[in-house]
C-alpha positions as CSV (number, residue, x, y, z in Angstrom):
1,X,46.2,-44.5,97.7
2,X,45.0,-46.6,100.9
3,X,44.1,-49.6,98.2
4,X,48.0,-50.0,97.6
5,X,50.2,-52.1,99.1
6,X,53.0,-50.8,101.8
7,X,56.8,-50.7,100.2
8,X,58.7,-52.9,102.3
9,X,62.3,-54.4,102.9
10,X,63.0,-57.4,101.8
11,X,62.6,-58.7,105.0
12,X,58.9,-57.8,104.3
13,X,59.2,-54.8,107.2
14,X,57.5,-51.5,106.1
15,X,60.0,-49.1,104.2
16,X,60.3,-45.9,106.3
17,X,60.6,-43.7,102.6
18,X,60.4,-44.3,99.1
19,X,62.1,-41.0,98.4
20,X,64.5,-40.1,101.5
21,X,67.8,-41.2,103.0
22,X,68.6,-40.5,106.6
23,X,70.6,-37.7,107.4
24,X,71.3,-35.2,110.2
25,X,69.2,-32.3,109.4
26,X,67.6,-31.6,106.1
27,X,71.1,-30.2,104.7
28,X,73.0,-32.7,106.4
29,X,75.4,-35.8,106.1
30,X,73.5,-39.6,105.4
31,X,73.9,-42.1,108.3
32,X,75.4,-45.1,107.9
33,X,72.8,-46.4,110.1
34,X,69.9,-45.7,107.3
35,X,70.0,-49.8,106.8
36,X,67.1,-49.5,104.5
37,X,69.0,-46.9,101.6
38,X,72.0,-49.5,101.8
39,X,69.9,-52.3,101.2
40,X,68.5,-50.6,98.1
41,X,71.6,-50.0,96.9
42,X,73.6,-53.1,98.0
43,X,71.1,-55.0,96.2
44,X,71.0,-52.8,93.0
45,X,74.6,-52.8,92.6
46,X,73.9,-57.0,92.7
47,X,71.7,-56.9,89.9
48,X,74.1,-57.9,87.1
49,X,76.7,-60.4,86.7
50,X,79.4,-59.6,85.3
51,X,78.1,-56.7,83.1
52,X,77.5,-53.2,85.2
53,X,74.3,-52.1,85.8
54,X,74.7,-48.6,84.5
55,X,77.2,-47.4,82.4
56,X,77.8,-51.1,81.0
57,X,78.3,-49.4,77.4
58,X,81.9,-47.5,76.9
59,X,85.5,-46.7,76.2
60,X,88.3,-45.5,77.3
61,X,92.1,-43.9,76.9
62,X,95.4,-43.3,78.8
63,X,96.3,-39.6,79.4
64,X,97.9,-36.8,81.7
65,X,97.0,-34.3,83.7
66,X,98.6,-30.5,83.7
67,X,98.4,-28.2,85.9
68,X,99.1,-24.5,84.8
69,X,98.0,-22.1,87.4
70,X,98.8,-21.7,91.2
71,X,95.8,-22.6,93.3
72,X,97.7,-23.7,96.3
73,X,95.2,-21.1,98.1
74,X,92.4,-23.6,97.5
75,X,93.7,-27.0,98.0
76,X,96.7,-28.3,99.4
77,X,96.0,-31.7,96.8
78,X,99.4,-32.4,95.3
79,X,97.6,-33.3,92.0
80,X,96.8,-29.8,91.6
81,X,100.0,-27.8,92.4
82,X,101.0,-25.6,89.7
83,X,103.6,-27.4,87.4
84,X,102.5,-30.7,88.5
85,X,101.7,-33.9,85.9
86,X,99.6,-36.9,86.9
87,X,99.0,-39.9,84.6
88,X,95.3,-40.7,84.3
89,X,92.7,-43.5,83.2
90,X,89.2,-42.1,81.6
91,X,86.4,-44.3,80.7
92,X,83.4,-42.8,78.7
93,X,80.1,-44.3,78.6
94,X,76.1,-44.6,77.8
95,X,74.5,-44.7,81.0
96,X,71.1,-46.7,80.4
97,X,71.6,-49.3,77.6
98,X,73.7,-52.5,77.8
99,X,77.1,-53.7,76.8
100,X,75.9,-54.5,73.0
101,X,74.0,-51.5,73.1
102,X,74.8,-49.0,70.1
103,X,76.9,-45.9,71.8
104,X,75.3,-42.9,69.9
105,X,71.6,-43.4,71.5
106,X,69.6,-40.3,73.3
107,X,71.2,-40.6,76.7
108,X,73.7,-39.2,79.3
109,X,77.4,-39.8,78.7
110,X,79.6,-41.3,82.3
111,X,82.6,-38.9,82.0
112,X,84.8,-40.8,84.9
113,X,88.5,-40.3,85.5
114,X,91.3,-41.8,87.3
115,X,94.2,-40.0,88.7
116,X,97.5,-42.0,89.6
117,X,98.6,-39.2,92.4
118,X,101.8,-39.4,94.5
119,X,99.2,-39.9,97.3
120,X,96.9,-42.4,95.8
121,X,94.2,-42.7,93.7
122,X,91.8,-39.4,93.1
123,X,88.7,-40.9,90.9
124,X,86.4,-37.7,89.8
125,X,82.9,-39.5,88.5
126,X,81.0,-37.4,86.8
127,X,78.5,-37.5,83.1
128,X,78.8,-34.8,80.6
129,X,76.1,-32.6,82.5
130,X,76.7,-30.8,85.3
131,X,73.6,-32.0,86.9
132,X,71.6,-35.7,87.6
133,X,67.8,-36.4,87.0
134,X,67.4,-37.2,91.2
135,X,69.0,-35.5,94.4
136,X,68.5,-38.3,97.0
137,X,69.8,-41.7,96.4
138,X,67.1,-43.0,98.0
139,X,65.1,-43.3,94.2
140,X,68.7,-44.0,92.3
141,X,67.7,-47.8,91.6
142,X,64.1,-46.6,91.0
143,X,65.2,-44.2,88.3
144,X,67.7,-47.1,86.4
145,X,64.9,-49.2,87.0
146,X,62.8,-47.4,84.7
147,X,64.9,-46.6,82.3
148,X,65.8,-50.6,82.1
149,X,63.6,-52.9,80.7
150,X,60.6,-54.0,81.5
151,X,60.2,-57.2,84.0
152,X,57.3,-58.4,81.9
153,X,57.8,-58.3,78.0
154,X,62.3,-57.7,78.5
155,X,61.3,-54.4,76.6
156,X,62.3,-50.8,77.5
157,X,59.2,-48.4,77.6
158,X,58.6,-44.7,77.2
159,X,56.0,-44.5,79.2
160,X,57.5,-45.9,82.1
161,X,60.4,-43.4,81.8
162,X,58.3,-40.2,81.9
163,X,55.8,-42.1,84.8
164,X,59.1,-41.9,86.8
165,X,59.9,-38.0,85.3
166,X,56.7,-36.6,85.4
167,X,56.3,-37.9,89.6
168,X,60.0,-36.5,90.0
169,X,59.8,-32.8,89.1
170,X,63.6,-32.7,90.0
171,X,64.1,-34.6,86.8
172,X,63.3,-31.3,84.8
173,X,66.6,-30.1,84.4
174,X,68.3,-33.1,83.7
175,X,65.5,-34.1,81.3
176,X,65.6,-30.6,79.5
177,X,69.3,-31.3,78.9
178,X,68.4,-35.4,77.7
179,X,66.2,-33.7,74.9
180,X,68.1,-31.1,73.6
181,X,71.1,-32.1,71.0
182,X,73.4,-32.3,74.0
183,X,71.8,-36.3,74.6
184,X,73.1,-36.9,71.3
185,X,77.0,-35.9,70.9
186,X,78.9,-36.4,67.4
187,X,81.9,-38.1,69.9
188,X,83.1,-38.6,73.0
189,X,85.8,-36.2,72.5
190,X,83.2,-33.3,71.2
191,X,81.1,-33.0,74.6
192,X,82.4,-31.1,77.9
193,X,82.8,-34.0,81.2
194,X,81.3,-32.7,84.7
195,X,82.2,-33.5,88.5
196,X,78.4,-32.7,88.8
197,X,78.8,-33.1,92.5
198,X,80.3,-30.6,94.6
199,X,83.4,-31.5,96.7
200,X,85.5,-29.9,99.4
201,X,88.6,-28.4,98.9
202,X,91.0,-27.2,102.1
203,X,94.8,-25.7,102.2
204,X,97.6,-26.5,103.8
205,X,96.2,-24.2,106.5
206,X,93.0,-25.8,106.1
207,X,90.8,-23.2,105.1
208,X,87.6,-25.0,103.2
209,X,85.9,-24.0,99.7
210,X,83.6,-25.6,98.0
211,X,84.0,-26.7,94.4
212,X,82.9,-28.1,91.2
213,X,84.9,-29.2,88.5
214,X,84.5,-28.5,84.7
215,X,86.0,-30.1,81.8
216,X,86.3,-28.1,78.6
217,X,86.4,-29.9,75.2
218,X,89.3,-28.4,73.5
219,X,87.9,-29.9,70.3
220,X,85.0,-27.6,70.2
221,X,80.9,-29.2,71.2
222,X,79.6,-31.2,68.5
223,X,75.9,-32.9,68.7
224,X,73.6,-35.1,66.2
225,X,70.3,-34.5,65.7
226,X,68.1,-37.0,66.7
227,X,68.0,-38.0,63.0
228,X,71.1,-38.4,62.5
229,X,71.7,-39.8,65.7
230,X,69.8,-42.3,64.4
231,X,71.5,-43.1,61.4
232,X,75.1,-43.3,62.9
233,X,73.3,-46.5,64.8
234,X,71.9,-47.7,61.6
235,X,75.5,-47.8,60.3
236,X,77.6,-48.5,63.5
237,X,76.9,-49.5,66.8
238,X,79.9,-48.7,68.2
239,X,80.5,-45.2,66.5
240,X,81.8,-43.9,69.6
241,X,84.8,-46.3,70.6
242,X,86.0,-46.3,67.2
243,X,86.1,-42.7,67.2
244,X,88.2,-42.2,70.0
245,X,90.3,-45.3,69.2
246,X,90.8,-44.1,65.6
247,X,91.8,-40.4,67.0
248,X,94.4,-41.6,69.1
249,X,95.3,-44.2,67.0
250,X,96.5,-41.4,64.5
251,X,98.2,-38.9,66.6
252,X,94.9,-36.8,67.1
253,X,94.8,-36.4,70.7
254,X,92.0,-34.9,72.4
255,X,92.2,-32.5,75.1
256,X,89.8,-31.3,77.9
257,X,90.6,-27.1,79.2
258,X,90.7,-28.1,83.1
259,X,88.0,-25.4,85.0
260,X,86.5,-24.8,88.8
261,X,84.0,-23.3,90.0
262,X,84.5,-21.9,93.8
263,X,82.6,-20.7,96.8
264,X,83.9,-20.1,99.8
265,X,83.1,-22.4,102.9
266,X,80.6,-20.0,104.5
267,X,78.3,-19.1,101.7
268,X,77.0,-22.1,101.0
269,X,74.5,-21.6,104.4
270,X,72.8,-19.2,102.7
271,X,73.3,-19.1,99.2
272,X,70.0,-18.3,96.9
273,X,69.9,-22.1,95.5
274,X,71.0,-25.1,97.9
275,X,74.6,-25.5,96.7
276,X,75.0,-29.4,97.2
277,X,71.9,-30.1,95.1
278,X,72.6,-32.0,92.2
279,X,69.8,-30.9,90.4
280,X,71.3,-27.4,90.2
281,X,74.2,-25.3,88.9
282,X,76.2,-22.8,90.2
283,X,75.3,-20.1,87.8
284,X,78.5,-18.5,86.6
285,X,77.8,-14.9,86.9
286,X,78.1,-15.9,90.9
287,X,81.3,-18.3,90.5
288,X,82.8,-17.9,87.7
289,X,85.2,-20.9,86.2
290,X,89.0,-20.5,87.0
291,X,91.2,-22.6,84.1
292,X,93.7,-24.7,86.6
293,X,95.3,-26.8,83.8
294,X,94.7,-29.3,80.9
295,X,94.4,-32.8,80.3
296,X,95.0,-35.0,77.1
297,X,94.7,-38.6,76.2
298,X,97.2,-40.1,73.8
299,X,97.1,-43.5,74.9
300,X,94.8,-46.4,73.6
301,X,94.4,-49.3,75.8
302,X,96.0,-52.8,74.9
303,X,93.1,-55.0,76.3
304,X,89.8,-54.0,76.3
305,X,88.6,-55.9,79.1
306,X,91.6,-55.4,81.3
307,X,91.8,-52.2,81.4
308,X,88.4,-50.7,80.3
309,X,85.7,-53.2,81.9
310,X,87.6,-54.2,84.9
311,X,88.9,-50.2,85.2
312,X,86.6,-49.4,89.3
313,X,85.6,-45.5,90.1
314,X,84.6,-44.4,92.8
315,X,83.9,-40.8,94.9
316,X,85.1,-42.3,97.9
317,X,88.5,-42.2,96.6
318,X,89.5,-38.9,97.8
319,X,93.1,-37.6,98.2
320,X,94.2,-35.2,101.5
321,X,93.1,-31.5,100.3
322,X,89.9,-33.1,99.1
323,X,86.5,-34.0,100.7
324,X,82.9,-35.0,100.2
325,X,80.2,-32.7,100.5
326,X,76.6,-33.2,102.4
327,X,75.1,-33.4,98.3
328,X,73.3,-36.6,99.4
329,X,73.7,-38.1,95.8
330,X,77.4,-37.9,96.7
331,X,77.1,-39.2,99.7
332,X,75.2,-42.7,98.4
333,X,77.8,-43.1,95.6
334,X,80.8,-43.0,98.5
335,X,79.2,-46.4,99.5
336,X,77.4,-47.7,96.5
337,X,80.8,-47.2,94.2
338,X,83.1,-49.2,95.7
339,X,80.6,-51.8,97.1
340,X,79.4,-52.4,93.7
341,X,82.9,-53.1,92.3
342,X,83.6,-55.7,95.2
343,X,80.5,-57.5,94.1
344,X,81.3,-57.1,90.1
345,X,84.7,-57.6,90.1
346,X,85.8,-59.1,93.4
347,X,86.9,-57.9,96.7
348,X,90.6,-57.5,95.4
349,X,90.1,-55.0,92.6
350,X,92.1,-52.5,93.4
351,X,95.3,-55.3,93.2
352,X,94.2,-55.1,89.3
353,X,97.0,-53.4,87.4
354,X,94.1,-50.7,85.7
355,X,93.3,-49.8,89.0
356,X,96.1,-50.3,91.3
357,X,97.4,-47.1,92.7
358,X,101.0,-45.8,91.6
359,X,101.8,-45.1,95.3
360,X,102.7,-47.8,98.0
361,X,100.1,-49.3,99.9
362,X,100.7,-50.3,103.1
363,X,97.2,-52.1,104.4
364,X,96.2,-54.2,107.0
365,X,93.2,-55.7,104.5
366,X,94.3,-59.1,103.7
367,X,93.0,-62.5,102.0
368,X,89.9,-63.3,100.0
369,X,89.6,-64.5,96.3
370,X,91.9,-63.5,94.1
371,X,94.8,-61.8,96.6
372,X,97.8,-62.1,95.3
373,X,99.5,-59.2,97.0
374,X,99.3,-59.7,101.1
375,X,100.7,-57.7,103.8
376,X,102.9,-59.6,106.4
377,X,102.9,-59.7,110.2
378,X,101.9,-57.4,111.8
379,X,98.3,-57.5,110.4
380,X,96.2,-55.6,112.5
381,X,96.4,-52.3,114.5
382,X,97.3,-50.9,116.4
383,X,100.4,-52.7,117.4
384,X,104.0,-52.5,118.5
385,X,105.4,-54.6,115.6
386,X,106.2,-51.5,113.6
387,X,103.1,-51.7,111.0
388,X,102.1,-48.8,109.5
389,X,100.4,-46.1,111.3
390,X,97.9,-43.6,110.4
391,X,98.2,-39.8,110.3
392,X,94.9,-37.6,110.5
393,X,97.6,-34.5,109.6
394,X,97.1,-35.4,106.4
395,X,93.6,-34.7,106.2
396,X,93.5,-31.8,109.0
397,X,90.9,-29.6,107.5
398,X,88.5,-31.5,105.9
399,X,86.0,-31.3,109.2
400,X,83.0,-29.4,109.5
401,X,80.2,-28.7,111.9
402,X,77.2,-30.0,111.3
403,X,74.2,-30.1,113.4
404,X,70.4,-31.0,113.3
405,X,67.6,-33.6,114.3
406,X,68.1,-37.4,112.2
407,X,65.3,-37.2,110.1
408,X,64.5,-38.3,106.8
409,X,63.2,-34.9,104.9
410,X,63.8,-33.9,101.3
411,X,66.6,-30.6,101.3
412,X,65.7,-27.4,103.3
413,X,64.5,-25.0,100.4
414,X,66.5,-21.8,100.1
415,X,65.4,-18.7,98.9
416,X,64.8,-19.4,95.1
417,X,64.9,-23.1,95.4
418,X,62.5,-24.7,93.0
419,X,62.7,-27.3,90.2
420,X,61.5,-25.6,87.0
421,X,64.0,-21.9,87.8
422,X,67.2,-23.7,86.3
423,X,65.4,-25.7,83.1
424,X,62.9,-22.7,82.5
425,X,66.5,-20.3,82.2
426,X,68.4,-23.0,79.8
427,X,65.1,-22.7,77.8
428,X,65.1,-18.9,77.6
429,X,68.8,-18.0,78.0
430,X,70.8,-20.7,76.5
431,X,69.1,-22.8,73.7
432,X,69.2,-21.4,70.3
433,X,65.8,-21.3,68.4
434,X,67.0,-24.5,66.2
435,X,67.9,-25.8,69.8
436,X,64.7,-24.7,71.0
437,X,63.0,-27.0,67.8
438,X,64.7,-29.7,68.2
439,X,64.0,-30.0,72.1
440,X,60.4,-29.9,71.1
441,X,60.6,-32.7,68.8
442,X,63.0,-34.7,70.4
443,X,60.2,-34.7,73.4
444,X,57.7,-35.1,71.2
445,X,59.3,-38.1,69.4
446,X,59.8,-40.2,72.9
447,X,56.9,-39.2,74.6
448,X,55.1,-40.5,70.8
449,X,56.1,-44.3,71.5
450,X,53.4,-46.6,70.7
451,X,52.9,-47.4,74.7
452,X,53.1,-44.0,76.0
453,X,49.3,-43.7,77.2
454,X,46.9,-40.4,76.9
455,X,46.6,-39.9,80.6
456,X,50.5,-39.8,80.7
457,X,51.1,-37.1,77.3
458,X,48.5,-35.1,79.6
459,X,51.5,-35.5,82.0
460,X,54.1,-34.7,80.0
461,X,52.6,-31.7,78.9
462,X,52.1,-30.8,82.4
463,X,55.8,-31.0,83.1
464,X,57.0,-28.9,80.3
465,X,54.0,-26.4,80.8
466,X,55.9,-25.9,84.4
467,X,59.3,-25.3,82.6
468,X,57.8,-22.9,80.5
469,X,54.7,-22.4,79.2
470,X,55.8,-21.9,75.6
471,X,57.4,-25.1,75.6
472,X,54.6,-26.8,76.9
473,X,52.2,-25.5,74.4
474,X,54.3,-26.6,72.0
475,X,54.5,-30.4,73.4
476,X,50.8,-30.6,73.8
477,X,50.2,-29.4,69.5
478,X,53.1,-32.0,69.2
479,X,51.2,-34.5,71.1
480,X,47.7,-33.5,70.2
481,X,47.0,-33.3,73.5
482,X,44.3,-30.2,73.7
């Protein structure tokens, strides 16, 4: 270790962490003033022109939102009152391989919406698990990174995926999950779409919950084996857009069941597993899911690019009954989103008809490339002129106390926080022997590639030994690894 070099900015200045943002306490809010995590990201989001850097592979349909059940106790959002419809934008996606990429290959699915509400836009930006490989964003470009390609031969490499795993035993879950079936779904519309984070929720009388959001595949789950997987590519590269064009197309719309997960405000201090981790659940015996409402998507878009690869999420957009949580994955994505669409698609993207909001806006932002809709005098505040003003009743509610030393510090542990607890249950309680199987050859097959080393099977065997020792065993007769 003291032969390395030291990580640095790129202002050649000593990094103060590889692996930690700033934030107040270990379970607290990131600083704005953590220069060094905004660097990292600023310049990740910069990578790519004008492709994205994750999710660049995907689709995506028109729909509406319906909600069925009264849970005006919760949230005061006007998007979720009982009886209430809101028109929506969804965009599927591959998160590691590029545009041309074929769409059915091992790999999380981007599961992000758009809501068109009477008080703005409400983007939810979430994968098809409930959980991410990483809880600090702080190693997000570090994780892409090694899923990407290599910077020497332009070639993706296994072994440089479970280097990054096998040093991040947060990965476990999320990598437990990547190897089953569930990395390989028959469709876009035959896999369930997460929130993944956990948000805020407040009523009218601003009582707080915390929540995560679930959506339901009314079409029932459907997954390839890696085999066949495999030979969908062969065939078509592009298996999934044409499925979900083709449904549509034909009057088959698909439909998600609408489910939350709540906890009230004051348990999440000491709940048994840190509730804003993003490496966890909320197991269900403790919350269970509450159906709010449906959504369905029978509309195809007219223009690919228009409204597909110029269509801009982002957590930051949150509507009044709504808020961010301290999950410090969240927190990085509130500035990373939106900062990476101003790069990709200009500073005027939200003036694009796929993502302009259906409510007025009444800004004081004005200018820069592309503008073409600018406010008139007065255009700053405050003023006398009779501009708009703001209103902080809207979002009376949403504030918490929070309290510690500014420290960078991985999450306080709480009583049964650990890495291996949440992948060593799915292995036990959830997959099916043939699940079970194919979890052990789908590992087996990856971690097989050609460059995969010996030293780093011994290290994947290691990590799945810590899961469970079953499945470990099982990966090391795979590997031959004695």
């Amino acid at each position: 270790m003291t032969d390395r070099p030291i990580t640095t900015t790129d202002a050649g200045i000593p990094a103060p962490s590889d692996e930690f943002s700033l934030s107040v306490g270990p379970n607290g809010p990131l600083l704005l003033q953590d220069h060094y995590v905004i660097q990292k990201m600023a310049q990740f989001n910069r990578e790519r022109v004008p492709e994205r850097v994750v999710h660049a592979k995907g689709g995506g349909a028109h729909g509406v939102l319906r909600i069925t059940e009264d849970i005006s106790q919760y949230t005061k959002a006007n998007l979720f009152q009982k009886g209430k419809e809101t028109p929506l934008f969804i965009r599927f996606s591959s998160v590691a391989g590029e545009l041309g990429s074929p769409d059915t290959q091992r790999d999380p699915r981007g599961f992000a919406i758009k809501f068109y509400t009477d008080e703005g836009n409400y983007d939810i930006v979430g994968n098809n698990t409930p959980i991410f490989f990483i809880r600090d964003p702080s190693k997000f470009s570090d994780f892409i990174h090694s899923q990407k390609r290599r910077a020497d031969t332009n070639l993706r490499d296994h072994n440089m995926q479970w280097d990054f795993w096998t040093l991040s035993p947060e990965s476990a879950h999320q990598v437990t999950f990547l190897m089953t079936d569930r990395g390989t779904p028959t469709s876009w519309r035959h896999m369930h779409g997460f929130g993944s984070h956990t948000f805020l929720w407040y009523n009218a009388s601003g009582e707080k919950y915390w929540v995560k959001y679930h959506f339901k595949t009314d079409q029932g789950v459907e997954n390839f084996t890696d085999a066949e997987a495999g030979a969908v590519i062969a065939q078509d590269a592009d298996h999934h857009i044409r499925d979900l064009h083709t449904a549509i197309k034909n009057g088959d719309h698909p439909s998600w069941t609408v489910n939350v997960q709540i906890m009230p405000f004051e348990e999440a201090a000491d709940y048994r597993f840190n509730p804003f981790d993003l490496t966890k659940v909320w197991p269900h015996g403790d919350y269970p899911e509450i159906t709010i409402g449906r959504f369905t998507l029978d509309r195809n878009p007219e223009n690919y690019f228009a409204e597909v690869e110029q269509a801009a999420f982002e957590p930051a957009n949150l509507v009044p009954g709504i808020g961010a949580s301290p999950d410090k994955m969240l927190q990085g994505r509130l500035f990373s989103y939106p900062d990476t669409h101003r790069y990709r698609i200009g500073a005027n993207y939200l003036q694009l008809p796929i993502n302009q909001p259906m409510s007025p806006v009444h800004s004081y932002n004005k200018d820069g490339a592309m503008r073409y809709s600018n406010p008139g005098d007065p255009v700053y505040a405050p003023n006398t002129a009779g501009g708009p003003a703001a209103d902080p009743a809207f979002f009376a509610g949403e504030n918490y106390q929070v309290a510690g030393e500014i420290i960078r510090s991985a999450y306080q542990k709480h009583a049964e926080d650990d890495d291996f607890v949440q992948p060593r249950a799915l292995w036990e309680n959830v997959l099916s022997d043939t699940d079970r199987s194919h979890l052990v050859s789908n590992i087996v097959g990856h971690a097989s590639a050609p460059e995969v080393t010996g030293d780093m099977k011994k290290r994947v065997v290691e990590y799945w030994t810590n899961v469970h020792k079953d499945l470990g065993d099982s990966v090391a007769n795979g590997l031959g690894v004695l």
